[in-house]
N, C-alpha and C positions, 0 to 999 in steps of 0.2 A: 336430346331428350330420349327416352327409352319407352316402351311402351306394349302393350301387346293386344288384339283384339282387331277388330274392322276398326278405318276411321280413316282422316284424311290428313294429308302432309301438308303444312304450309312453309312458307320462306318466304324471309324479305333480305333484297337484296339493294343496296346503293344502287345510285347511278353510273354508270360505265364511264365516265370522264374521257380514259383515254383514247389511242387512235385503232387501238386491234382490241379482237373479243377476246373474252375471259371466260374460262368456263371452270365447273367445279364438279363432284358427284356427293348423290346420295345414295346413301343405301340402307335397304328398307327390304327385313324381313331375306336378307340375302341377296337380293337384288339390287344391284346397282344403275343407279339415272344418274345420266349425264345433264346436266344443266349449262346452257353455252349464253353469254348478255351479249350482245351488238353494242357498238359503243355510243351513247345518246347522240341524235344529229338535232343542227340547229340548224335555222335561215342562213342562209348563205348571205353574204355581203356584196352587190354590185358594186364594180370598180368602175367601169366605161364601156359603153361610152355614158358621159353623164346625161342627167333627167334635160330634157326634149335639146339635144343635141342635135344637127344638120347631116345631111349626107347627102349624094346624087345616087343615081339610077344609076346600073352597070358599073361599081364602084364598088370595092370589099367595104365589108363592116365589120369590125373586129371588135365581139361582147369577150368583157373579163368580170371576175369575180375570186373572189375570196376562196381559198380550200378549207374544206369543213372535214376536224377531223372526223374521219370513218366512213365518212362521202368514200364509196368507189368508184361512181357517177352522176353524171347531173341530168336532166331535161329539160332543157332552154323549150320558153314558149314563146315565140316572138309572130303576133298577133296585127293585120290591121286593123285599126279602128275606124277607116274611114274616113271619105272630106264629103264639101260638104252637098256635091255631089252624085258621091257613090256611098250613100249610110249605109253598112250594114252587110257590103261584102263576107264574104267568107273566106278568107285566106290567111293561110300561116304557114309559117316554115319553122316547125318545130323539128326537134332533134335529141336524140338523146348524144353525150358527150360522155368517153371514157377515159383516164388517165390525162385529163388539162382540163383547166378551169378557165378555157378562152374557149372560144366556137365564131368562127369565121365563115358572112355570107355574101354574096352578091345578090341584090337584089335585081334583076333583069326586067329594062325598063318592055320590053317585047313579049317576054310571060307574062308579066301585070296586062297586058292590054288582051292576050288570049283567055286568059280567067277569067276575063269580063272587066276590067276597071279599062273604063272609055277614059281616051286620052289623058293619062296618071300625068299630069305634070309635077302636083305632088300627091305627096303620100303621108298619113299620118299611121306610126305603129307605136305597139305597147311589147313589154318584154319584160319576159321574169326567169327565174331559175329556181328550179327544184332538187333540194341532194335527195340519193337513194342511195343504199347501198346492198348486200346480199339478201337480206330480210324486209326491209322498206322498197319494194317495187312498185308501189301506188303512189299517186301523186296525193300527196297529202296536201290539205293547206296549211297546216301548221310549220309546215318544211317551202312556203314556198318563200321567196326573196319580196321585197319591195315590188312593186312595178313601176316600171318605167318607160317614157314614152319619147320618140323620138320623128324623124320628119324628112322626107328624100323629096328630092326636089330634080327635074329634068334639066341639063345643063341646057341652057340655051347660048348660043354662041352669035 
């Protein structure tokens, strides 16, 4: 459109579908603007482990998930919830994750009893993932994944 006087520019643009941004210019009155879309992110899909799944103490745990196109990274929140015991602790071992859609932890049965969980024989946790990528740096919840919970248990031999 053409036009001359004060006033304001609008534009509508589709959704970014694909996996890299797009950007276009305007110009306005000799001035040119750049306009840059990020590519829309969705919830991420957990793959594994699946929903309240086993594990031991001092044993890897290996979370997977789905890649979302335009995700550059993710932020696993892997949460305890508590037995029934110790309600209400405070502990997590979150992490933000770059270039892989897996994040690998040991849960160490000797930190849990230093952070305060009296004798963990087990353990009850929750876990989600959030994609972000250069412009989406907050954790949003409309970006986060399902939750899922899972269960570590102290070998006894």
């Amino acid at each position: 459109r053409f036009g001359s006087g004060e006033g304001t520019v609008d534009y509508v643009v589709t959704i970014n579908d694909g996996d890299s941004s797009r950007s276009g210019t305007i110009t306005v009155n000799g001035v040119t603007h750049r306009v840059t879309q990020v590519p829309f992110l969705v919830k991420p899909t957990l793959l594994a482990p699946p929903d309240s799944d086993t594990f031991y103490f001092d044993r890897k745990i290996t979370f997977s998930w789905k890649e979302v196109q335009g995700a550059t990274r993710y932020y696993i929140a892997i949460r305890y919830s508590g037995t029934v015991t110790n309600i209400g602790l405070n502990f997590n071992r979150d992490a933000y994750v770059e270039n892989s859609t897996s994040h690998t932890l040991v849960l160490n049965y000797n930190e849990l009893v230093n952070e305060g969980v009296v004798n963990p024989l087990e353990g009850h946790f929750i876990w989600a993932v959030f994609a972000l990528n250069e412009y989406e740096s907050e954790l949003i919840p409309e970006l986060k994944s399902e939750i899922r919970e899972f269960s570590v248990y102290y070998p006894i031999l």
